[in-house]
N, C-alpha and C positions, 0 to 999 in steps of 0.2 A: 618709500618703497625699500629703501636698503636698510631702514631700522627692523621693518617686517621678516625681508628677507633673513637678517642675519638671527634674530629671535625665532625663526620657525624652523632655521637650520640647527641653530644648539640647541631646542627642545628638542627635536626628532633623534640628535645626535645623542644626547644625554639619556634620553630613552632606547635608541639599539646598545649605546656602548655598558649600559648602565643594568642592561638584561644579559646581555653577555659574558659581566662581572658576575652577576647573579648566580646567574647559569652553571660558571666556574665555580661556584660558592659552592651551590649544591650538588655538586657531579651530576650534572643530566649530561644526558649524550647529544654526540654535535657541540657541546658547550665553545667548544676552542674555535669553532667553523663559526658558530652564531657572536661569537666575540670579533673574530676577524672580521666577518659582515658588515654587522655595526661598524668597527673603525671603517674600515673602506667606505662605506657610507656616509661616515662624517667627513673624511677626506677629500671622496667628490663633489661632495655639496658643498664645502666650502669652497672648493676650487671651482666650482661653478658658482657659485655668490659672487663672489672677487671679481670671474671675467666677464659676470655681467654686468656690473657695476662700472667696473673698467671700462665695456665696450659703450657704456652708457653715457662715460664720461668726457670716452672719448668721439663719439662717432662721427661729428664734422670732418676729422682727422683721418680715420679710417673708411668714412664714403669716400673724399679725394681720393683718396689714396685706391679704395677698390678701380671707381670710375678710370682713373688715369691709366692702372694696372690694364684691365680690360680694354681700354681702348685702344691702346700697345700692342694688343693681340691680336685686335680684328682689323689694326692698320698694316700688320704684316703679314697676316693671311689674304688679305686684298691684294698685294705686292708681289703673294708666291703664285 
């Protein structure tokens, strides 16, 4: 899954950031806004690949950790 993920994020990326340059080649209008796009788009996707992957690596680690978090919570609103 993380080989897929990371190949279907730099096509997509390669393709907005790649129209964008385009775009500035040619003077179309928007060019600057459809270039910004793209990148931002590559940016979150990849920053969304990474945390999924991460969260995937990690999750035994962060259910505990949600679980304990949570029960913390509803031990002290029992208590008020």
């Amino acid at each position: 899954m993380s080989r897929f993920a990371k190949i279907y994020v730099s096509v997509f990326s390669v393709i907005w950031i790649g129209y964008g340059c385009y775009s500035l080649i040619m003077k179309q209008p928007h060019s600057l806004t459809l270039l910004l796009f793209g990148t931002s788009f590559a940016i979150v996707f990849f920053f969304a690949t990474w945390f999924s992957q991460w969260l995937l690596g990690n999750y035994k680690r962060v259910d505990a950790f949600s679980k304990s978090f949570f029960s913390k919570k509803v031990a002290s609103r029992k208590q008020n």
